[in-house]
BABA-828978 format. One record per residue: residue in three letters; x, y, z of N, C-alpha, C in turn. Coordinates in steps of 0.2 Angstrom, whole numbers, padded with zeros to 4 digits, always signed. Layout:
BEGIN
AlaXYZXYZXYZ;...
***
This chain:
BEGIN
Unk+0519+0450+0585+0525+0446+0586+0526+0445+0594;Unk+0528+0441+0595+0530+0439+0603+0535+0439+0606;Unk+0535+0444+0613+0539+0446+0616+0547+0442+0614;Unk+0553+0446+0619+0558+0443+0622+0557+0439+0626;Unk+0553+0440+0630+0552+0437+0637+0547+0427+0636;Unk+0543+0429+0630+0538+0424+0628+0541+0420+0623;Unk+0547+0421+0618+0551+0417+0615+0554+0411+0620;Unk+0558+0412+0626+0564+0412+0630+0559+0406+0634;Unk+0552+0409+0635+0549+0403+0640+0549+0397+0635;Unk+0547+0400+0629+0544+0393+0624+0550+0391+0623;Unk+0558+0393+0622+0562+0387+0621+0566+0384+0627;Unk+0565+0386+0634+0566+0384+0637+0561+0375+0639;Unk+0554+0378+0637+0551+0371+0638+0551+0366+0633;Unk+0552+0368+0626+0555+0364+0621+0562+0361+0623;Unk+0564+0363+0625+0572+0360+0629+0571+0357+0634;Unk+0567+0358+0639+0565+0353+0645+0560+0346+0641;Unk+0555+0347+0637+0553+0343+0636+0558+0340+0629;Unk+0561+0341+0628+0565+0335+0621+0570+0331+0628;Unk+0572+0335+0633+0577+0332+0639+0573+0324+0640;Unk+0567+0327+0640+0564+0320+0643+0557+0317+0641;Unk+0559+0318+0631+0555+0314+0628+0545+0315+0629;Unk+0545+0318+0630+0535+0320+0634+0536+0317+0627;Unk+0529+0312+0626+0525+0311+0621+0518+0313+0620;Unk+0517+0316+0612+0512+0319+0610+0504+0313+0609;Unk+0501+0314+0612+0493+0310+0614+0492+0310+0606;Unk+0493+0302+0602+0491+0300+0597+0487+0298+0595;Unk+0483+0297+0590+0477+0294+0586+0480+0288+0583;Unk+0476+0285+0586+0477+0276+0582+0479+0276+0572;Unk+0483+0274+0571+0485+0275+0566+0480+0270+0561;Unk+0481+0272+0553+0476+0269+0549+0477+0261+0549;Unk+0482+0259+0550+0483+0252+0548+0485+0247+0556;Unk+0483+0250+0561+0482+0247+0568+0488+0247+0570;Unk+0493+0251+0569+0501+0248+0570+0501+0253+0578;Unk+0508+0255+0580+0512+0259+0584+0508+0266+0582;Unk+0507+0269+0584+0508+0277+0582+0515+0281+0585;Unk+0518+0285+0583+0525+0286+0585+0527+0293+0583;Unk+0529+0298+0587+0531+0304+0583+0540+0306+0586;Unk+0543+0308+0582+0550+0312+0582+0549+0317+0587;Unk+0551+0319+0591+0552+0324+0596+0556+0331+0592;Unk+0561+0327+0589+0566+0333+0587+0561+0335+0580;Unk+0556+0333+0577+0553+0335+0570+0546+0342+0574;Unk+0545+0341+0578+0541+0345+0582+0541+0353+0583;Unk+0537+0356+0581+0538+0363+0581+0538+0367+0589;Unk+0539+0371+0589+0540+0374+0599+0533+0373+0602;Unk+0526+0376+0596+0518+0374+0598+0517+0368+0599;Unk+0520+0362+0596+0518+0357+0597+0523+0353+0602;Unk+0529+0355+0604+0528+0353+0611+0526+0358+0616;Unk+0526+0364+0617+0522+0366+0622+0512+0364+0620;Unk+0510+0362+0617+0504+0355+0616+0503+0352+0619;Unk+0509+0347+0619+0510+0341+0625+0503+0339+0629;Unk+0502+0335+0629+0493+0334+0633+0498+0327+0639;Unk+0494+0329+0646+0493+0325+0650+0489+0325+0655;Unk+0487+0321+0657+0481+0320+0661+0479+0320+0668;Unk+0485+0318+0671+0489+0314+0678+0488+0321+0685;Unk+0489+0329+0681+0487+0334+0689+0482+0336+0690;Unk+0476+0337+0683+0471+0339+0686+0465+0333+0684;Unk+0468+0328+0681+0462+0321+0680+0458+0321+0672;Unk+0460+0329+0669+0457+0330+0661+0461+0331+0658;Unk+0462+0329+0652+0468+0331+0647+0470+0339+0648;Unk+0477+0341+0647+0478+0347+0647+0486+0347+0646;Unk+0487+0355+0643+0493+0355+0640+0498+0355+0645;Unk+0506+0351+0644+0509+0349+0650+0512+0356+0652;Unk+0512+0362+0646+0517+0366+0649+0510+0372+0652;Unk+0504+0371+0654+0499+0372+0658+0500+0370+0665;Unk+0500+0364+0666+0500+0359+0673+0503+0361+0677;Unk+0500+0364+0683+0503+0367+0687+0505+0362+0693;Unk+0509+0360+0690+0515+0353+0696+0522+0351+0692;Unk+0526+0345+0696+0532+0346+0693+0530+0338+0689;Unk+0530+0340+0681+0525+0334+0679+0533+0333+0673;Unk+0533+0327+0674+0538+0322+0668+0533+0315+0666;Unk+0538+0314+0661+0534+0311+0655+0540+0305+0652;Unk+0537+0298+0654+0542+0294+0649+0539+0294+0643;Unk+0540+0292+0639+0538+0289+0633+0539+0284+0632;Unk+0535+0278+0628+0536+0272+0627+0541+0269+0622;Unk+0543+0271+0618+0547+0270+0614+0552+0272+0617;Unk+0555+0276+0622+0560+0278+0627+0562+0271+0630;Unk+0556+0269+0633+0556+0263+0638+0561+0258+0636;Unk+0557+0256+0630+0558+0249+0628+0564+0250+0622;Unk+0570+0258+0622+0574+0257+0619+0581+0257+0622;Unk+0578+0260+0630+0582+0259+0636+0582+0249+0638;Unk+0577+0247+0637+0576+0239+0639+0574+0238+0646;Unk+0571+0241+0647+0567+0241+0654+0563+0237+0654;Unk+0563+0233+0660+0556+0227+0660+0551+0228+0664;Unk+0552+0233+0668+0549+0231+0676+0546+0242+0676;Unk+0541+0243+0679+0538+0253+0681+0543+0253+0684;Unk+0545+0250+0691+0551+0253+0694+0558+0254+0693;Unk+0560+0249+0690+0566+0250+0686+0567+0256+0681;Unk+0560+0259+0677+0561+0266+0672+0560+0270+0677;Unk+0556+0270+0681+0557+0276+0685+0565+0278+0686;Unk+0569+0275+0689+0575+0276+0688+0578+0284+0685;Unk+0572+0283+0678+0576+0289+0674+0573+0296+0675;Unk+0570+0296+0680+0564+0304+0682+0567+0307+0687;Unk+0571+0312+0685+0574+0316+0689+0568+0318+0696;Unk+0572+0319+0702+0571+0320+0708+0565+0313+0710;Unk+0566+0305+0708+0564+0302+0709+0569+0296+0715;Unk+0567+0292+0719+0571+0289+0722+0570+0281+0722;Unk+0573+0277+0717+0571+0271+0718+0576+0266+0721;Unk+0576+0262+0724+0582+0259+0730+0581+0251+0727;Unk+0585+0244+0726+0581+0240+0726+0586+0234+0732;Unk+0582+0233+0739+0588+0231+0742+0589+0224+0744;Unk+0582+0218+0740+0585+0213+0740+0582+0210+0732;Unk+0580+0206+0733+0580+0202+0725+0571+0206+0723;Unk+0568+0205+0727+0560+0206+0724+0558+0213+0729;Unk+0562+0218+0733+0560+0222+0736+0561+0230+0734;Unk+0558+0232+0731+0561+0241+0730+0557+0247+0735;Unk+0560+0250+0735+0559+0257+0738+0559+0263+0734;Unk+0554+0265+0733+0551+0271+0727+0547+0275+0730;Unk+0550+0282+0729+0550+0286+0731+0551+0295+0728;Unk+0548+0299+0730+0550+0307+0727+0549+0311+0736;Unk+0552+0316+0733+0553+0321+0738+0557+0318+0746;Unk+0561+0314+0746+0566+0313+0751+0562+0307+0756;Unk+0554+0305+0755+0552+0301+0760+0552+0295+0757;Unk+0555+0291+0762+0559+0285+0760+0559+0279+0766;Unk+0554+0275+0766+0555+0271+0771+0554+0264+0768;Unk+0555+0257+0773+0553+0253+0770+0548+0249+0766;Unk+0544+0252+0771+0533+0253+0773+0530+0256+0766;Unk+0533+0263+0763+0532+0268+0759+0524+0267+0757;Unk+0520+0272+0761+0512+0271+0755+0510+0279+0755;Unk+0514+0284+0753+0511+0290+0749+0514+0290+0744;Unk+0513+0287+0740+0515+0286+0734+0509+0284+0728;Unk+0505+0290+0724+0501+0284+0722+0499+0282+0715;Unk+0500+0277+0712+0503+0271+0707+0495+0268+0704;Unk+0494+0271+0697+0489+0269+0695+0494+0265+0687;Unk+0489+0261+0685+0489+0257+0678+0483+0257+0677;Unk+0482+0260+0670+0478+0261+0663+0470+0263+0669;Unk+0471+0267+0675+0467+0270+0680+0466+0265+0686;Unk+0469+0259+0687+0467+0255+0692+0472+0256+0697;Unk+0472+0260+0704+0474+0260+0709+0478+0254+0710;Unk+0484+0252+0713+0486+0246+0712+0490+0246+0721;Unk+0486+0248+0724+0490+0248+0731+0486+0245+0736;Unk+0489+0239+0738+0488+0235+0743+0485+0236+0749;Unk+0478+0234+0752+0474+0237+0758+0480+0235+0764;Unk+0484+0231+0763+0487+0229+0769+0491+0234+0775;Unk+0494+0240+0770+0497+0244+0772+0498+0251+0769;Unk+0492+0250+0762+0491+0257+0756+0496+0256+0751;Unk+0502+0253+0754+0506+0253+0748+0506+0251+0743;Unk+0512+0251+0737+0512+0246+0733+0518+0241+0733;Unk+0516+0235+0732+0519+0229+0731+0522+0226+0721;Unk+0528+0231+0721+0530+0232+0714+0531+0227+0712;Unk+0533+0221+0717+0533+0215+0713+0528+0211+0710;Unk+0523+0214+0710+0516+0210+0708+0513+0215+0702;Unk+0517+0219+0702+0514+0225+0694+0516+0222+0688;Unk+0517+0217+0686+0519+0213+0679+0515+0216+0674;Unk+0520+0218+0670+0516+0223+0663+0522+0222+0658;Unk+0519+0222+0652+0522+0220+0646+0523+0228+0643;Unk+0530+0229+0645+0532+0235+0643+0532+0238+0636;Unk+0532+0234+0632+0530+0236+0624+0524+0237+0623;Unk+0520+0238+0628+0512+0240+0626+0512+0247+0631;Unk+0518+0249+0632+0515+0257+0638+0518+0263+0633;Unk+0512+0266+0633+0511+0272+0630+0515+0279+0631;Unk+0515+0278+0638+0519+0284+0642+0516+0281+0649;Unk+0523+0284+0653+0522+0285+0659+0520+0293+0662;Unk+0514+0293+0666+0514+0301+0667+0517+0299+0677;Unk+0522+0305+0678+0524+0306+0685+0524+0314+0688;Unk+0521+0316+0694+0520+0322+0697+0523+0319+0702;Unk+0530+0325+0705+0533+0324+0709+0530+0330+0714;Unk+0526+0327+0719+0523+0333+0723+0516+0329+0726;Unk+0514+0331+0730+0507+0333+0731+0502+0333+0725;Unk+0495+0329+0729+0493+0327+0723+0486+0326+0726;Unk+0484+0324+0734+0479+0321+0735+0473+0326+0736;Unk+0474+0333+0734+0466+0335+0735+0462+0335+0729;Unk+0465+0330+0723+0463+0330+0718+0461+0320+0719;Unk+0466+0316+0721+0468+0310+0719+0467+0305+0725;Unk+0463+0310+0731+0466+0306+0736+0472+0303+0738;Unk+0469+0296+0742+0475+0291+0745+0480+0293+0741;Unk+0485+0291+0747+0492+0289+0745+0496+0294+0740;Unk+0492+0300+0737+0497+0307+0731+0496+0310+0735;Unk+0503+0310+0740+0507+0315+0746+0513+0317+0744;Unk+0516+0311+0742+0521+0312+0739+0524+0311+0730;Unk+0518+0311+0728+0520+0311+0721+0513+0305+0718;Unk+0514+0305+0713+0508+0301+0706+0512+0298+0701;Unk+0511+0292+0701+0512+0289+0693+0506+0285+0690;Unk+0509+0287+0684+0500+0286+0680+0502+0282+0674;Unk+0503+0276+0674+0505+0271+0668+0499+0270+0663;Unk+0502+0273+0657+0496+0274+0653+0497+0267+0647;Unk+0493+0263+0645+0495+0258+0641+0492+0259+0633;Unk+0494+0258+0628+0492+0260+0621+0485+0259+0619;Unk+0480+0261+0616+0476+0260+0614+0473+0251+0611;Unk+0470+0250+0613+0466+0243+0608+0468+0243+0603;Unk+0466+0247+0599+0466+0248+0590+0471+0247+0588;Unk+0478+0249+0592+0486+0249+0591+0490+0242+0593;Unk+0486+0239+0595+0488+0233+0596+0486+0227+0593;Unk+0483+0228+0587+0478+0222+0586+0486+0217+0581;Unk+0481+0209+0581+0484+0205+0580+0491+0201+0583;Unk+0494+0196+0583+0498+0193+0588+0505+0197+0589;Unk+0508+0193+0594+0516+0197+0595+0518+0195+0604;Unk+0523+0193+0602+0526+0188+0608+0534+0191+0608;Unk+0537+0189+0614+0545+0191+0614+0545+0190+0622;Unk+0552+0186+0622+0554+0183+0629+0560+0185+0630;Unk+0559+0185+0635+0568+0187+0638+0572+0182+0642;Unk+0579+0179+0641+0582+0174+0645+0589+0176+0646;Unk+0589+0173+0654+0595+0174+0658+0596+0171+0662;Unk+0603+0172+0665+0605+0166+0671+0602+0171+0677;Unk+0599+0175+0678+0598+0178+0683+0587+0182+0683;Unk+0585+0181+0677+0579+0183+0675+0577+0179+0668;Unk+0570+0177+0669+0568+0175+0662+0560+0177+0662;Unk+0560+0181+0656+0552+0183+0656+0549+0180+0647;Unk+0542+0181+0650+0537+0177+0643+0532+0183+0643;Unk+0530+0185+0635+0526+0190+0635+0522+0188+0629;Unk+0516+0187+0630+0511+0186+0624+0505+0191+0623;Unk+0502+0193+0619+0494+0197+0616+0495+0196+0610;Unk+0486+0195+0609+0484+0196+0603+0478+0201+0604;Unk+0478+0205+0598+0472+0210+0596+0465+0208+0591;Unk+0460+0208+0592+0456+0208+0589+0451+0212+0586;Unk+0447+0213+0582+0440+0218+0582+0434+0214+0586;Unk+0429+0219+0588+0421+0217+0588+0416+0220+0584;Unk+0419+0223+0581+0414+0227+0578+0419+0231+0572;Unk+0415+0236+0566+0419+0238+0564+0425+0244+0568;Unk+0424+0245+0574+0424+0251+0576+0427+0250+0584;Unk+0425+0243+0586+0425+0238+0592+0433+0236+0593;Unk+0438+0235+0597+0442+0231+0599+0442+0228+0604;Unk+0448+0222+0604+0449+0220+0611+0456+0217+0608;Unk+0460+0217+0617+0466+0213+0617+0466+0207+0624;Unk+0469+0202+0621+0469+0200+0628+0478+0198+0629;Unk+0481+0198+0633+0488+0196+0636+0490+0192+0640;Unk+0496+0187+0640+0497+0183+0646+0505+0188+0646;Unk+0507+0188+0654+0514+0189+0655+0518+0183+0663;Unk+0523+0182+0661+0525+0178+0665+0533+0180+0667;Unk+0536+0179+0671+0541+0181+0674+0545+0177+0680;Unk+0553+0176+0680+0555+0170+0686+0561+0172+0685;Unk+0562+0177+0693+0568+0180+0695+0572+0176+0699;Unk+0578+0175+0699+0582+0169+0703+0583+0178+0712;Unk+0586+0176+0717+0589+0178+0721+0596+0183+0718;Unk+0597+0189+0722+0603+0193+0722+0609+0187+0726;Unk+0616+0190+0724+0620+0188+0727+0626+0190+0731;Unk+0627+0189+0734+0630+0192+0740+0638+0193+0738;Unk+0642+0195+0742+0651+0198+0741+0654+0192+0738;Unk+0652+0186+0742+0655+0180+0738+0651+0175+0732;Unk+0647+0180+0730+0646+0176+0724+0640+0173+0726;Unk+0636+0172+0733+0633+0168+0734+0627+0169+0734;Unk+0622+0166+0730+0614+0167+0731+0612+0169+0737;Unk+0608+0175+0738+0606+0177+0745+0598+0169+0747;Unk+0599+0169+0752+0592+0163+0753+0586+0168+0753;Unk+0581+0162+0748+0574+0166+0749+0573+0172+0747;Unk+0574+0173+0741+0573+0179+0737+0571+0179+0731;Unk+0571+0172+0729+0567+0169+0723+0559+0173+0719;Unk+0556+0173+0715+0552+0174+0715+0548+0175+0709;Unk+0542+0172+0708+0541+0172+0702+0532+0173+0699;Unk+0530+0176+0694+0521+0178+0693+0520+0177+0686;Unk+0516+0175+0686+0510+0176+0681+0505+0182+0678;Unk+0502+0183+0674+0497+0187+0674+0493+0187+0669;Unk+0486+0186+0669+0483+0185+0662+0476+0193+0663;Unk+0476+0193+0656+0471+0200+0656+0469+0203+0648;Unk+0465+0206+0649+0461+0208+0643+0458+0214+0644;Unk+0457+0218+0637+0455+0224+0639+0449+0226+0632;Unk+0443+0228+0632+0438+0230+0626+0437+0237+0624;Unk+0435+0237+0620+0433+0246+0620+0428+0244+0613;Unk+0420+0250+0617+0416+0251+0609+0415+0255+0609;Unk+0411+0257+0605+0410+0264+0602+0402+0263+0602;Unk+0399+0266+0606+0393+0267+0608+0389+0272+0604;Unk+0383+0271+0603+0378+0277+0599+0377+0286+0603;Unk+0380+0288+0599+0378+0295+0602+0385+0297+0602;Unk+0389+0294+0602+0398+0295+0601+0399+0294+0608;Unk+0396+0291+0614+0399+0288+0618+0402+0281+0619;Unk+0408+0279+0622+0412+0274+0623+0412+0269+0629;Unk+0413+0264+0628+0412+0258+0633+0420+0255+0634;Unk+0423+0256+0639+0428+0252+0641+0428+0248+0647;Unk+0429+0241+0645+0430+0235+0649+0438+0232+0650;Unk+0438+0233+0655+0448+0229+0659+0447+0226+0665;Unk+0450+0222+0663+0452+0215+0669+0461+0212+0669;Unk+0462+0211+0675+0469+0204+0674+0468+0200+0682;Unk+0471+0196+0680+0470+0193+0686+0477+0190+0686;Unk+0482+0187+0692+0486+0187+0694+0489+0182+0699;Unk+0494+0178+0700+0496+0174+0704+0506+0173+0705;Unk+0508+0175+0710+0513+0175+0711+0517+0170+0718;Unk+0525+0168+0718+0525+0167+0723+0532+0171+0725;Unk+0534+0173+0730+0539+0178+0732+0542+0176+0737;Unk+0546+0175+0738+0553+0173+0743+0552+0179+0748;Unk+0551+0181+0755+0549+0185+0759+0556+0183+0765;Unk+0559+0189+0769+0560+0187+0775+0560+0192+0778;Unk+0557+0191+0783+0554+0198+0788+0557+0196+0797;Unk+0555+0199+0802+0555+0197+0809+0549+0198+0812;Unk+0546+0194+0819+0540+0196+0822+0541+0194+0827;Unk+0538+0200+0832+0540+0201+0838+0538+0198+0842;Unk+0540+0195+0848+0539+0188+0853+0538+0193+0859;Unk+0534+0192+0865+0530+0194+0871+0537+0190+0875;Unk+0540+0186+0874+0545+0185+0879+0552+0183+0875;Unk+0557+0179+0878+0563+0178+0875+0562+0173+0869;Unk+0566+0175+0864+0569+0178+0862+0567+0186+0858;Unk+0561+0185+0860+0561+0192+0860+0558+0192+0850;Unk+0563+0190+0848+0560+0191+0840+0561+0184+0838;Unk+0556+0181+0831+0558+0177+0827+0558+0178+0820;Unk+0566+0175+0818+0565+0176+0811+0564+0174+0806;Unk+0557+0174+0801+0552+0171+0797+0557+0170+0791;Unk+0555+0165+0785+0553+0164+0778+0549+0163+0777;Unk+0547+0166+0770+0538+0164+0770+0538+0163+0761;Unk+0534+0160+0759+0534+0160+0751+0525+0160+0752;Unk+0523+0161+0754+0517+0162+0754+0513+0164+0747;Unk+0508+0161+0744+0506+0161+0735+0502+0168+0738;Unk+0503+0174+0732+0499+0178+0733+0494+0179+0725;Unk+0489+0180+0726+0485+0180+0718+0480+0187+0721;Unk+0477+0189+0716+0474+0196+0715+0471+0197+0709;Unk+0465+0200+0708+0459+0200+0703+0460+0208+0701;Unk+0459+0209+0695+0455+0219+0696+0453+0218+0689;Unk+0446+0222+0689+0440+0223+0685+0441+0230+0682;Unk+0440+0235+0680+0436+0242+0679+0433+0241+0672;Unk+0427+0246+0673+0422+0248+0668+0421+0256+0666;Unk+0421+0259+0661+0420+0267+0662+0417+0268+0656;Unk+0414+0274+0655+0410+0275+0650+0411+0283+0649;
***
């Protein structure tokens, strides 16, 4: 029988984890659908279980993982109505998200907070997604169809003797559902006087055992508006983004995964840049098209 002391831990982590939803690492269901489990039907083993992968880079149990590790869940996401990773960050205690014009956020953990921000390090389904320009991430360029994300994993902490760049101040790990779990078509738009977005994928087989999906997402933000009601200038901004993802089942029980998307946006910018004589600064608008490719393969 298990201690006082060993009860007390287990219901305290069963408390922390039902607070914020952690979801249990699913197997593709029989008939290709969602796979989805109840939090509250769960035994205290099966949340202290809990698998994530985001501290030490291998699956392992969250009430193991030695960092301050939270857990969205998907079905959380998209019953909150969130469209956008930075917007649910929102919900991750000791996180810091700011958004201080139309297309511009500030995200952050542990107090460090600046415009610039590049210790922060921001993966999706494993691709590093920060910008050589500066290291950072450019959140406005992360379009993801929020009904296909499995969980989000976040470490509020240090993180780079394992992850490298940029995890000084914390890790987000956007994990998106399996192939299998997505097959066949499914579309849902969102429309407003202020945001409209388009979201499509369909799933397929290659094999008995083989899938794939491919998705388009698209998105077209109007400007914030100021004290008198009035559209700020040049805050407009609007993306694209088309991509596919394959998975086989290889001989010997080894697995092949293939992902791509590729991307084009344009963004309403206004920045200042310093002049060698009077007036000393000039200040810019720029709508400059930005587009971006990313590939991975793993085995």
């Amino acid at each position: 029988m298990s201690s006082p002391a060993q009860r007390s831990i287990a219901i305290s982590v069963a408390l922390a984890l039902c607070a914020s939803n952690a979801p249990a690492r699913q197997e593709p269901s029989p008939e290709g659908g969602d796979a989805s489990v109840d939090m509250t039907d769960m035994s205290l083993e099966q949340l202290m279980n809990v698998e994530v992968s985001v501290v030490s880079r291998t699956e392992q149990k969250l009430f193991d993982a030695p960092a301050a590790v939270y857990v969205l869940n998907g079905d959380e996401l998209r019953r909150q109505g969130f469209t956008s990773i930075q917007e649910a960050l929102r919900m991750v205690p000791g996180f810091y998200v700011a958004r201080y014009t139309s297309n511009m956020w500030d995200v952050t953990a542990r107090g460090f907070s600046r415009g610039f921000a590049n210790q922060l390090l921001v993966m999706i389904d494993g691709i590093n997604v920060y910008t050589p320009l500066w290291a950072g991430v450019w959140w406005q360029l992360q379009e993801i169809d929020m009904a296909d994300v499995e969980r989000i994993e976040i470490v509020r902490g240090p993180g780079a003797s394992l992850w490298g760049q940029n995890a000084v101040n914390g890790i987000v790990n956007v994990v998106t559902k399996h192939v299998s779990e997505t097959q066949g078509w499914r579309a849902d738009t969102t429309i407003g006087d202020e945001e409209r977005r388009f979201a499509t994928r369909y799933g397929g087989k290659l094999g008995d055992d083989d899938f794939f999906r491919t998705y388009v997402v698209a998105s077209d933000h109007d400007p914030l508006v100021d004290s008198n009601g009035d559209p700020a200038d040049f805050e407009d901004w609007q993306i694209g983004k088309a991509g596919f993802e394959c998975d086989w089942n290889l001989t010997g029980g080894d697995k092949l995964r293939l992902l791509g998307n590729a991307y084009s946006a344009r963004i309403g910018e206004e920045y200042f840049i310093a002049l060698p004589g009077a007036p000393y600064i000039d200040f810019v608008q720029d709508h400059t098209q930005k587009t971006g490719v990313n590939l991975l393969a793993s085995c």
